[in-house]
C-alpha positions in Angstrom: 2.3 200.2 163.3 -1.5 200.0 163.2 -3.4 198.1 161.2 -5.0 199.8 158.8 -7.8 196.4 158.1 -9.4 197.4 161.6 -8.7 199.3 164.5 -11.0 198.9 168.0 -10.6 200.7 171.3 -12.2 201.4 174.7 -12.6 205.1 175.4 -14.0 204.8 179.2 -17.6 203.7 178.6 -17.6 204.8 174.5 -16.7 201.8 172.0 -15.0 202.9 169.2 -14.8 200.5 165.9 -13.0 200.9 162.5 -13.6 198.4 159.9 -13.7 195.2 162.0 -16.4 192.9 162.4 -14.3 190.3 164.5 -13.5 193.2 167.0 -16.9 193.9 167.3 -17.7 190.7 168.0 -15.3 190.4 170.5 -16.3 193.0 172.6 -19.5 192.1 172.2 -18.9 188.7 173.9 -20.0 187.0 170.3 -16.3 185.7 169.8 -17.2 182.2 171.3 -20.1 180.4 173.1 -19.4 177.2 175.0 -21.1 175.1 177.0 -20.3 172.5 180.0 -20.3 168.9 179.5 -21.5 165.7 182.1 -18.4 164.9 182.0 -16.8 167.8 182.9 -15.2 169.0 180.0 -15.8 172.6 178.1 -16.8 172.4 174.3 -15.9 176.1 173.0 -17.0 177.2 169.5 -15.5 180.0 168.0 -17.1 182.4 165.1 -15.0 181.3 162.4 -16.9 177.6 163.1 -13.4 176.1 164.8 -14.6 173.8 167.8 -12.5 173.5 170.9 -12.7 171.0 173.8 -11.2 171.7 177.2 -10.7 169.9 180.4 -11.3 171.0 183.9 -8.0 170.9 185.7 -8.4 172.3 188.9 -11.7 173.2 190.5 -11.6 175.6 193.9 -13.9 178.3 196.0 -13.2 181.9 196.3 -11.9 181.9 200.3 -9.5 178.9 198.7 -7.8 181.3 197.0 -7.9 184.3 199.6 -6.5 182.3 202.9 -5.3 183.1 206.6 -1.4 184.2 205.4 1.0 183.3 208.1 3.7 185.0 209.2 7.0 183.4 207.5 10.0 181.1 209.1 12.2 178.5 208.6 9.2 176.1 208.6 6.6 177.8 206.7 8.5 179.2 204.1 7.0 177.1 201.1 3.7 177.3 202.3 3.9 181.2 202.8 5.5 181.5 199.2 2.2 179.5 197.8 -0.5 181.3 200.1 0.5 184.9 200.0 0.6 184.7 196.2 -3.0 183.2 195.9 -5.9 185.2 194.1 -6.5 187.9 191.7 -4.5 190.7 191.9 -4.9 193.8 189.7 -1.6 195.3 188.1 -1.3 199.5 188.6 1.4 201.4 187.1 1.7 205.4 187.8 1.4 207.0 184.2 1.4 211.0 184.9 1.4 210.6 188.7 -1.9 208.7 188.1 -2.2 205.0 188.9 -3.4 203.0 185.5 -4.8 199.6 185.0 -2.5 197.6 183.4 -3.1 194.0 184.2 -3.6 191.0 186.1 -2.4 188.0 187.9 -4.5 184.8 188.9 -2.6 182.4 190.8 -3.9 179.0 192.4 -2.7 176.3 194.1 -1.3 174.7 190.5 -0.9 177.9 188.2 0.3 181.3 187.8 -1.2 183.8 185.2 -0.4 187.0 184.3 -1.5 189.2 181.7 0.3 193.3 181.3 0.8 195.9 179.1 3.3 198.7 179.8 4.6 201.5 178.3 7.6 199.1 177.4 5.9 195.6 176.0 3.3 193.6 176.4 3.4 190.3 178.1 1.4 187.5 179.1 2.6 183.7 180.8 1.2 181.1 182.4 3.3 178.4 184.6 2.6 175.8 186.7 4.4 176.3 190.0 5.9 174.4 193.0 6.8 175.7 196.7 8.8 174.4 199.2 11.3 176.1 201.9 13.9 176.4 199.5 12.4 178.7 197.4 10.1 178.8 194.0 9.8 176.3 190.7 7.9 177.8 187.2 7.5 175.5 184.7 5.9 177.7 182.0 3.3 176.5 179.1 3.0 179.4 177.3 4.8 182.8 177.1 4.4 185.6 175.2 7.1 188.6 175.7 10.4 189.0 174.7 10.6 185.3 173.5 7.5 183.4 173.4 6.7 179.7 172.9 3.5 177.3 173.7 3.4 173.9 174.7 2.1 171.8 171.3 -0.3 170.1 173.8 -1.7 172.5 176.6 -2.8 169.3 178.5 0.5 168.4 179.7 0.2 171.6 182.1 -2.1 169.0 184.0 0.8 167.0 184.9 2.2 167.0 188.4 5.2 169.2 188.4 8.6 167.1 189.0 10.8 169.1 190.9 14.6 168.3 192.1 15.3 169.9 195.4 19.3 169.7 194.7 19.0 172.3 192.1 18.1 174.9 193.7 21.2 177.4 194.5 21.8 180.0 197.3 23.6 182.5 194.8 21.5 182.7 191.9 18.5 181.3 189.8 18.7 177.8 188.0 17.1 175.9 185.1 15.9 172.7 184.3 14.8 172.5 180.6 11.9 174.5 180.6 11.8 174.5 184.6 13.2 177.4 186.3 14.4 177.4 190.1 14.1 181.0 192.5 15.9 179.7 195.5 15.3 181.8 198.9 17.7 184.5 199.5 16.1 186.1 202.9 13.0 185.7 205.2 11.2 188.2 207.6 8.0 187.9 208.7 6.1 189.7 206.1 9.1 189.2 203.1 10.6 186.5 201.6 13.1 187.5 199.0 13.8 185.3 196.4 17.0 185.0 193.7 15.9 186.0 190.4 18.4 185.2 187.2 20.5 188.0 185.4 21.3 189.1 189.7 17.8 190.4 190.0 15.6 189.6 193.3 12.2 189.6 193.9 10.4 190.6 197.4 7.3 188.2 197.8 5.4 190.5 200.3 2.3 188.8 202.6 -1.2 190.3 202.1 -2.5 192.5 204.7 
């Protein structure tokens, strides 16, 4: 049901508002300001006068994220599974034959993000990861979706990722408290397919 306080919207270039200062701000850019610190944190303050500080995690250039992707085998297989999946990757799905924006995916060396809408849901997570030959490990701070839950302190995200190769199973997926384990299932050059859980798979494809 809409909300019938406000109601905002993109129609291609035209804004269209109804009752709603904040969402005019917002797309205005006026939602926030913040400004970089010496000591490399972000102070970001918000229009309702809330003050947030941030720390800079990972810092990394553009052709970091966009590397020479090997071809996959039984010795590269965690380093393929972290370099195909680096950068920013738009998310298209065909609505009416026609392909439509729907979101995104930013992954780095540490983190996976991903923001989409579709015609089902609407979901967002980010995770750190870790990758070796046997496969995939998500540790996720905050997921919104069909169940959703945040970390109480975002920081602990910096934390190196503890990992226990053992778990990791050749039939199916495996947790860890909040950790989750995709072992490898098959390898081809260009395809690593992984065990999802509930039976599912997942091709990992590299970049041409």
């Amino acid at each position: 049901m809409k909300s019938v306080n406000w109601l905002y919207s993109l129609n291609s270039d035209e804004r269209v508002f109804q009752n709603s200062e904040w969402a005019v701000s917002l797309l205005n850019n006026e939602i926030f300001s913040y400004e970089t610190n010496d000591n490399g944190t972000l102070t970001f303050k918000f229009y309702d006068g809330q003050v947030y500080n941030s720390i800079r995690h990972e810092v990394f250039t553009e052709n970091e994220l966009y590397p020479k992707c090997v071809p996959a085998s039984e010795s590269s297989i965690g380093n393929c599974l972290q370099q195909w999946n680096l950068g920013c990757k738009r998310l298209l799905y065909k609505i009416d034959d026609k392909e439509t924006f729907i979101g995104v995916t930013i992954n780095t060396r540490k983190h996976m993000y991903i923001f989409e809408i579709t015609p089902w849901s609407i979901y967002c997570r980010s995770a750190r990861y870790f990758t070796c030959d046997k496969g995939v490990v998500f540790n996720q701070n905050f997921r919104q979706g069909v169940e959703a839950y945040m970390l109480e302190n975002n920081s602990k995200a910096m934390e190196e990722l503890i990992i226990d190769e053992s778990l990791f199973s050749d039939k199916a997926c495996s947790w860890d408290n909040m950790s989750v384990y995709w072992s490898v299932f098959s390898i081809e050059d260009n395809v690593i397919t992984l065990h999802g859980c509930q039976g599912d798979t997942y091709k990992w494809e590299r970049p041409i």
